[in-house]
NUDO-294326 format. One record per atom (N, C-alpha, C, O): residue number from 1; residue in one letter; atom name; x, y, z. Coordinates in steps of 0.1 Angstrom, whole numbers. Layout:
NUDO-294326
+-----+------+------+-------+-------+-------+
:  nr : rest : atom :    c1 :    c2 :    c3 :
+-----+------+------+-------+-------+-------+
: NUM :    a :   CA :     X :     Y :     Z :
...
+-----+------+------+-------+-------+-------+
end
This chain:
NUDO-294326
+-----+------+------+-------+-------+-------+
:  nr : rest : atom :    c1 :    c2 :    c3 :
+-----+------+------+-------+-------+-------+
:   1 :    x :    N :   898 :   651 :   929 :
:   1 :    x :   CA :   908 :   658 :   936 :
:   1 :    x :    C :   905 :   673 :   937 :
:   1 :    x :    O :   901 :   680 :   927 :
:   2 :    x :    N :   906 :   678 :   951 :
:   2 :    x :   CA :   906 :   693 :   950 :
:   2 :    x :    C :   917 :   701 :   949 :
:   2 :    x :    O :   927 :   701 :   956 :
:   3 :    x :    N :   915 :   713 :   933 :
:   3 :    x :   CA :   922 :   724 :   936 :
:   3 :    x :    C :   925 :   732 :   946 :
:   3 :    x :    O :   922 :   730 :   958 :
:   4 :    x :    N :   935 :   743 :   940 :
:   4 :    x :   CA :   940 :   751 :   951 :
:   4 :    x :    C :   930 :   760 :   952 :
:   4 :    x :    O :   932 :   763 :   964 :
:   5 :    x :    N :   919 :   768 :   947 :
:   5 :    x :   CA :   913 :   775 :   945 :
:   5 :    x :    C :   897 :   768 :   961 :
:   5 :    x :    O :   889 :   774 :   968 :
:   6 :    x :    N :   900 :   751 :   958 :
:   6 :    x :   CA :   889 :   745 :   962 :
:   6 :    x :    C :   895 :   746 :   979 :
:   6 :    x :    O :   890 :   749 :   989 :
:   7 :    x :    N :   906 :   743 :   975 :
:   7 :    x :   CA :   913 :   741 :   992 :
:   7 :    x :    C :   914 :   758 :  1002 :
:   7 :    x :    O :   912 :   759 :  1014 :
:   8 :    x :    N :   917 :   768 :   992 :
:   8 :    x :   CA :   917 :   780 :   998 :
:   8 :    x :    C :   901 :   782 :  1005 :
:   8 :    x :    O :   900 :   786 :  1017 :
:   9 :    x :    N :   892 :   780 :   998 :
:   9 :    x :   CA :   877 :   781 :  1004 :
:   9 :    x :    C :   873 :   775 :  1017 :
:   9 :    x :    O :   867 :   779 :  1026 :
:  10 :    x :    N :   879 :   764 :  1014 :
:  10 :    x :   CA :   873 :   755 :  1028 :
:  10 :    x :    C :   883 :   756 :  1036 :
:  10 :    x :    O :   882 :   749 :  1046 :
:  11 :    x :    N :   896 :   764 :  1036 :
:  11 :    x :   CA :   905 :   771 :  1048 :
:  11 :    x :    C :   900 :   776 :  1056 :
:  11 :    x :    O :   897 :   772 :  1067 :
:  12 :    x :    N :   897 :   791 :  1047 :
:  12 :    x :   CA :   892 :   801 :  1049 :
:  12 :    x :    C :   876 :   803 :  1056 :
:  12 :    x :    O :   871 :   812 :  1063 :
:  13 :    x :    N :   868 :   789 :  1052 :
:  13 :    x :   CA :   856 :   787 :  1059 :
:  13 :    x :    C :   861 :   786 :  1072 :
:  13 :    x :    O :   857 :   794 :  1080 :
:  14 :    x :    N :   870 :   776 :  1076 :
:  14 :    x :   CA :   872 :   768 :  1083 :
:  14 :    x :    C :   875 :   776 :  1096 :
:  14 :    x :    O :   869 :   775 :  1107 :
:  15 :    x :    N :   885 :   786 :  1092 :
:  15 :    x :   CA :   889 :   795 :  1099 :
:  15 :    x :    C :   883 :   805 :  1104 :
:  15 :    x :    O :   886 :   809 :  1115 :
:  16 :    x :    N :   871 :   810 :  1096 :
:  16 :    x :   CA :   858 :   817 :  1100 :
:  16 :    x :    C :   852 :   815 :  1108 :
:  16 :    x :    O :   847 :   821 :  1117 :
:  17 :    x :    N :   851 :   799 :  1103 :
:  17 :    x :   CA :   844 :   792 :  1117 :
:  17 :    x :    C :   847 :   794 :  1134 :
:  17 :    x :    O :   842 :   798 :  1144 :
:  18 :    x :    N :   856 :   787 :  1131 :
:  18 :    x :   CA :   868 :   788 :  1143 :
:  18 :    x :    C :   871 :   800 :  1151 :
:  18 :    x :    O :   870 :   801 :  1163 :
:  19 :    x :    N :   874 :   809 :  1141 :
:  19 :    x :   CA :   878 :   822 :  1151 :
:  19 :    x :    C :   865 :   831 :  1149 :
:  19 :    x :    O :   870 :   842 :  1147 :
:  20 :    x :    N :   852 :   833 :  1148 :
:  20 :    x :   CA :   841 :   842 :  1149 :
:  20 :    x :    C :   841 :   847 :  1160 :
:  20 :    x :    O :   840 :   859 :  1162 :
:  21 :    x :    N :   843 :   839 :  1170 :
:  21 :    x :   CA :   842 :   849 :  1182 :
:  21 :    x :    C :   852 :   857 :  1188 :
:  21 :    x :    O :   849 :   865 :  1198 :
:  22 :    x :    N :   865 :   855 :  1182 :
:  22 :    x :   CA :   874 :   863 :  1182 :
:  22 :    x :    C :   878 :   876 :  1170 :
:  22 :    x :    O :   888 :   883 :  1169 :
:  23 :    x :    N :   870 :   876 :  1163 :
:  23 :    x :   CA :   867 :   882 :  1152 :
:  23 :    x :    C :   871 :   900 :  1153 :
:  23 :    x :    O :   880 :   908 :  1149 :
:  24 :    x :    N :   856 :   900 :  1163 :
:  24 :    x :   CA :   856 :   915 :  1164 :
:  24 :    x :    C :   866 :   924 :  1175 :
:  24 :    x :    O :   866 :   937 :  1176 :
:  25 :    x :    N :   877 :   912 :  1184 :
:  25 :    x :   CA :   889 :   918 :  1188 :
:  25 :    x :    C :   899 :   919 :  1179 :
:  25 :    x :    O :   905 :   929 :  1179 :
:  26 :    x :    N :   901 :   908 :  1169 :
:  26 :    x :   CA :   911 :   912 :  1157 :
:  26 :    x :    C :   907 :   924 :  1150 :
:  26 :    x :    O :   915 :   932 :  1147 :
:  27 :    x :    N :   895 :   925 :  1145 :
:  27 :    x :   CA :   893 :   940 :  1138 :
:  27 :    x :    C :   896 :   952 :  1143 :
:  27 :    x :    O :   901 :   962 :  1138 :
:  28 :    x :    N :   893 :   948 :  1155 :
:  28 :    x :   CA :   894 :   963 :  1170 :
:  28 :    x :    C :   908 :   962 :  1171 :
:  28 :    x :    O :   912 :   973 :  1167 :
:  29 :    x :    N :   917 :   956 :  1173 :
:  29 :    x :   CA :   930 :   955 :  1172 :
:  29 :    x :    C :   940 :   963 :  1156 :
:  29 :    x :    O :   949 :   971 :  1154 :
:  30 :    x :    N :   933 :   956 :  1150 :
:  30 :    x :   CA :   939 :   961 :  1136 :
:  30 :    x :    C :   936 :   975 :  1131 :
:  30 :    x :    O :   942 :   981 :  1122 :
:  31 :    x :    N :   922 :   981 :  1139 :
:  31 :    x :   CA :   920 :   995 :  1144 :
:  31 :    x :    C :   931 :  1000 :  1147 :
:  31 :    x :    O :   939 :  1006 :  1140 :
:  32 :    x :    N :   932 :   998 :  1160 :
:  32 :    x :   CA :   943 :  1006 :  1167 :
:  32 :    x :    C :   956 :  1001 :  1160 :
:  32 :    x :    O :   961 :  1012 :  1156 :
:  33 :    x :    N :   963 :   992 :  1157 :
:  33 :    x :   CA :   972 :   993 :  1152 :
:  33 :    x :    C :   976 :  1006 :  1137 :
:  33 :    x :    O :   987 :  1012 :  1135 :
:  34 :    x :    N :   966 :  1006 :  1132 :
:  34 :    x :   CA :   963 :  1012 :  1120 :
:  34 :    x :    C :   967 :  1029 :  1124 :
:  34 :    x :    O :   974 :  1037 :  1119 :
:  35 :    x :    N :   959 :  1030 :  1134 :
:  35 :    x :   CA :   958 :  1047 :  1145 :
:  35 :    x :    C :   978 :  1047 :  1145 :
:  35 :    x :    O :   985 :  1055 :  1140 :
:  36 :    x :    N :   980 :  1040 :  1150 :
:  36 :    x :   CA :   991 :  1041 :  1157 :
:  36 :    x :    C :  1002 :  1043 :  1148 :
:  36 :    x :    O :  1011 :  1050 :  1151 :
:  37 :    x :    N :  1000 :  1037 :  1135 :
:  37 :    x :   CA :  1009 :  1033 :  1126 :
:  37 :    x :    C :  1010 :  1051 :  1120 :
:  37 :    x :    O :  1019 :  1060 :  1121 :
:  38 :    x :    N :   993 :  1051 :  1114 :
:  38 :    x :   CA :   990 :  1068 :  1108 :
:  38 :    x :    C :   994 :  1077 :  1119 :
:  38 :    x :    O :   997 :  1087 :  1112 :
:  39 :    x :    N :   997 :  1080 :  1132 :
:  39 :    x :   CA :  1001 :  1086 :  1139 :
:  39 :    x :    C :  1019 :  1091 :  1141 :
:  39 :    x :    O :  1025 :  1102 :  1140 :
:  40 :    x :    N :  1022 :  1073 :  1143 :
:  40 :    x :   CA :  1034 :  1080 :  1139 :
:  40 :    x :    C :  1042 :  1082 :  1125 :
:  40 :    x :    O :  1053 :  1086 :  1124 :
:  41 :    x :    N :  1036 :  1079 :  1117 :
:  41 :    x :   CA :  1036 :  1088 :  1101 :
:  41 :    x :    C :  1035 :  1103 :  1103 :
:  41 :    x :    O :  1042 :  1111 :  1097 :
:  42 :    x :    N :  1026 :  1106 :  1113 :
:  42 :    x :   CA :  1025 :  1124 :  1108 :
:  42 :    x :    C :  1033 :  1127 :  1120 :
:  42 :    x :    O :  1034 :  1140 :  1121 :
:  43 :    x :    N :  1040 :  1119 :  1130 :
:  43 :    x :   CA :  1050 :  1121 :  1139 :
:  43 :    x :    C :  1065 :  1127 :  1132 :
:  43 :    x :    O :  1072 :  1137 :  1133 :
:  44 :    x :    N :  1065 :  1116 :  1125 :
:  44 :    x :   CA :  1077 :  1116 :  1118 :
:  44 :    x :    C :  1080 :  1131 :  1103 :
:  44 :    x :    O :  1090 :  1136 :  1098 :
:  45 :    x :    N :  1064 :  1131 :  1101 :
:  45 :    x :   CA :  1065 :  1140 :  1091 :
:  45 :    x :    C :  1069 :  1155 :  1094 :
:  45 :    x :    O :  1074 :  1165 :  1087 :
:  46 :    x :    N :  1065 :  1154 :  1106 :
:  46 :    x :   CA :  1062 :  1171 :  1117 :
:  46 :    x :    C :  1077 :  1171 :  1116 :
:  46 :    x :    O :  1083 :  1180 :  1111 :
:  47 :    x :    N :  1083 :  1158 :  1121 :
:  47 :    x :   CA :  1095 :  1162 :  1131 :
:  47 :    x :    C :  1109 :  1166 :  1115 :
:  47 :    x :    O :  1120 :  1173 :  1116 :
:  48 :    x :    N :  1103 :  1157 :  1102 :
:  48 :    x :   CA :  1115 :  1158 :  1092 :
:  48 :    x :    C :  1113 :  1172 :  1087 :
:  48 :    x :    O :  1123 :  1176 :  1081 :
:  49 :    x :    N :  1100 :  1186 :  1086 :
:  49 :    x :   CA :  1095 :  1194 :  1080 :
:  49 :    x :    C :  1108 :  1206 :  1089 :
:  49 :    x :    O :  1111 :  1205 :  1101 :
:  50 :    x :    N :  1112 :  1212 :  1083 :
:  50 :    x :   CA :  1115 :  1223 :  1090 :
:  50 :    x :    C :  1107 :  1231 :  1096 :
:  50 :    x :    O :  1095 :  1232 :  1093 :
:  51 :    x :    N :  1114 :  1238 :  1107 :
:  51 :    x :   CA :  1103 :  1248 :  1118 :
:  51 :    x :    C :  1103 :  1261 :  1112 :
:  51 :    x :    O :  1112 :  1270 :  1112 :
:  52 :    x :    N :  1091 :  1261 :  1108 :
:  52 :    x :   CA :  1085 :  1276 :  1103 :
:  52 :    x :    C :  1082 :  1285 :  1108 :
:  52 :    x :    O :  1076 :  1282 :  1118 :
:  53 :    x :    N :  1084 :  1297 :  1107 :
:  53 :    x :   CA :  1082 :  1307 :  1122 :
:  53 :    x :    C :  1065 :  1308 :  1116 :
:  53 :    x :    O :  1061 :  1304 :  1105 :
:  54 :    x :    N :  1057 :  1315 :  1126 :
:  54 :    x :   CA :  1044 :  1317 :  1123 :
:  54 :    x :    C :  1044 :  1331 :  1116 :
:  54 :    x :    O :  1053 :  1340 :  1118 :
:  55 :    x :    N :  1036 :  1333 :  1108 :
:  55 :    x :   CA :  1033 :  1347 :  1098 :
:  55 :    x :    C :  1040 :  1360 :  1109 :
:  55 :    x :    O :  1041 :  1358 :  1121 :
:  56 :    x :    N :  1043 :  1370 :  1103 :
:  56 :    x :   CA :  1047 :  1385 :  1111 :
:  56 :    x :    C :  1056 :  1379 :  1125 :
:  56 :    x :    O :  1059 :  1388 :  1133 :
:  57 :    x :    N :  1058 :  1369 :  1127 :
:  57 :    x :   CA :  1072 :  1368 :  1138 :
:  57 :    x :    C :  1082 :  1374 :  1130 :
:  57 :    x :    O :  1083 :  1375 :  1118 :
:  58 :    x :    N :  1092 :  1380 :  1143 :
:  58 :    x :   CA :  1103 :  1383 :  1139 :
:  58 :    x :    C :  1111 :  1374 :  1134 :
:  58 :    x :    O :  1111 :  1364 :  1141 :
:  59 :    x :    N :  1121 :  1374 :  1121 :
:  59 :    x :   CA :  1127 :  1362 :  1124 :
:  59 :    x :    C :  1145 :  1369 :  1120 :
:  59 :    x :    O :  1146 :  1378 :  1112 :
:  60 :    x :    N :  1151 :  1366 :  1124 :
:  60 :    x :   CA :  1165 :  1373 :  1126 :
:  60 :    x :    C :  1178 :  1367 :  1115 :
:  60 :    x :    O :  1190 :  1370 :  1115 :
:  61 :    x :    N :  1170 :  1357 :  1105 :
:  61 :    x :   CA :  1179 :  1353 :  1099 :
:  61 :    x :    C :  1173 :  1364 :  1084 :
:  61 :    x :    O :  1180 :  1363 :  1073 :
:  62 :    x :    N :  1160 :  1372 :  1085 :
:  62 :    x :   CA :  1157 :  1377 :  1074 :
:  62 :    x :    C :  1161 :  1393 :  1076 :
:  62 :    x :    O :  1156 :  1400 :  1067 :
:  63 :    x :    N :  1168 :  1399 :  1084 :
:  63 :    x :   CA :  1171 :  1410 :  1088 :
:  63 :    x :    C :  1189 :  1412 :  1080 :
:  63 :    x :    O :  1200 :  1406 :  1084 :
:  64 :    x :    N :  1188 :  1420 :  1068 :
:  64 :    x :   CA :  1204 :  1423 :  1063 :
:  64 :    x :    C :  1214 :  1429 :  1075 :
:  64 :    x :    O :  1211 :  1437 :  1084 :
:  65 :    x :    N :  1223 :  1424 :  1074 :
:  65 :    x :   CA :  1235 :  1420 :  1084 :
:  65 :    x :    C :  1236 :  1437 :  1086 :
:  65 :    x :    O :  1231 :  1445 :  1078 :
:  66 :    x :    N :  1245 :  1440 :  1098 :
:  66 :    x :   CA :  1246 :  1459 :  1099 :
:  66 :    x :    C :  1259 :  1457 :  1084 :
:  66 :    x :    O :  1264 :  1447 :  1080 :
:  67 :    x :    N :  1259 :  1472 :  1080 :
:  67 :    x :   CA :  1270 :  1475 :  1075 :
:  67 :    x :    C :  1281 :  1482 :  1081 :
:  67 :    x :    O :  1279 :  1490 :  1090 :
:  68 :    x :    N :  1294 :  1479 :  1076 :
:  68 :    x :   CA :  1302 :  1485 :  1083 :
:  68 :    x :    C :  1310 :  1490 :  1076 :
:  68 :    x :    O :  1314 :  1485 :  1066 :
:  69 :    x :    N :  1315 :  1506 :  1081 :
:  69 :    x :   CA :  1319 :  1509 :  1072 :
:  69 :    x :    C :  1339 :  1512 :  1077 :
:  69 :    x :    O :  1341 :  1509 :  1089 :
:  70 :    x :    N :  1348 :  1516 :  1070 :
:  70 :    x :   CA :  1361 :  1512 :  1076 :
:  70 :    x :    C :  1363 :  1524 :  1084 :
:  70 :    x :    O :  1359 :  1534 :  1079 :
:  71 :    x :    N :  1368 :  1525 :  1093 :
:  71 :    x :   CA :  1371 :  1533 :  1111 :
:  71 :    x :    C :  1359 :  1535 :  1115 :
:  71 :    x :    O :  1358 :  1547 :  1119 :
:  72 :    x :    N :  1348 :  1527 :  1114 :
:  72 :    x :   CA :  1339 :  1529 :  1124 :
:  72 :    x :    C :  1335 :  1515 :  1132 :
:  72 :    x :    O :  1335 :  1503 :  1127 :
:  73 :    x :    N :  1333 :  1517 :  1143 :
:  73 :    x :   CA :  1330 :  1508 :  1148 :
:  73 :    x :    C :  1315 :  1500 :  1155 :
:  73 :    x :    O :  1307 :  1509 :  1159 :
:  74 :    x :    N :  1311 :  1493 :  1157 :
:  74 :    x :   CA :  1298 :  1485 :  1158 :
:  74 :    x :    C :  1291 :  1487 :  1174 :
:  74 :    x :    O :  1281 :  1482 :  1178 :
:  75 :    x :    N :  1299 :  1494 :  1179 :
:  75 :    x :   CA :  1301 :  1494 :  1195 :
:  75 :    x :    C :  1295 :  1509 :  1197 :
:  75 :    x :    O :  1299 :  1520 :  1194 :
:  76 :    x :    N :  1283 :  1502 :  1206 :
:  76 :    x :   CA :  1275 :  1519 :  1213 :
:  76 :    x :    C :  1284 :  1526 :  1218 :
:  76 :    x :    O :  1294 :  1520 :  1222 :
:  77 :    x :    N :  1284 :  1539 :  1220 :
:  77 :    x :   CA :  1296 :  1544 :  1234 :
:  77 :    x :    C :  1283 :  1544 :  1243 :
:  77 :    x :    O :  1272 :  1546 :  1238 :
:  78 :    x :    N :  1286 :  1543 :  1258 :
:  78 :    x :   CA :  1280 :  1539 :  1271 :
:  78 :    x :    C :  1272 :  1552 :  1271 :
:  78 :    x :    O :  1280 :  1561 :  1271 :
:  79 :    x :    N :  1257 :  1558 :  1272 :
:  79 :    x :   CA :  1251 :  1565 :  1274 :
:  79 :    x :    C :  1245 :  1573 :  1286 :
:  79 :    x :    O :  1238 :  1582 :  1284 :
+-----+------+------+-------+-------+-------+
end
């Protein structure tokens, strides 16, 4: 009687056999799937990261608020 070990082999021959010529489209396939998969991984990574300003941009949330001080007001007079 053959094991399971015996029966996996002569599957897996069998299967080799059978699909060889379809072989090197499933590999090529499992390529691109693989591309697409790692792609949108760093799709998703970009999109969860917060948006960083680039070095020396201005950025307006790092600027201390005006001070104000009481009876003056925030407002140019018209020049």
């Amino acid at each position: 009687m053959l094991g399971i070990g015996e029966l996996t082999l002569v599957l897996l021959v069998i299967v080799v056999v059978l699909s060889i010529k379809r072989l090197p489209d499933l590999v090529r396939s499992a390529g691109k799937a693989a591309r697409i998969l790692k792609s949108e991984k760093r799709a998703l990574k970009e999109q969860d990261a917060p948006q960083a300003a680039p070095p020396g941009a201005a950025n307006d949330d790092a600027r201390p608020s005006p001070r104000v001080i009481r009876g003056e007001t925030t407002e140019r007079p018209d020049l």
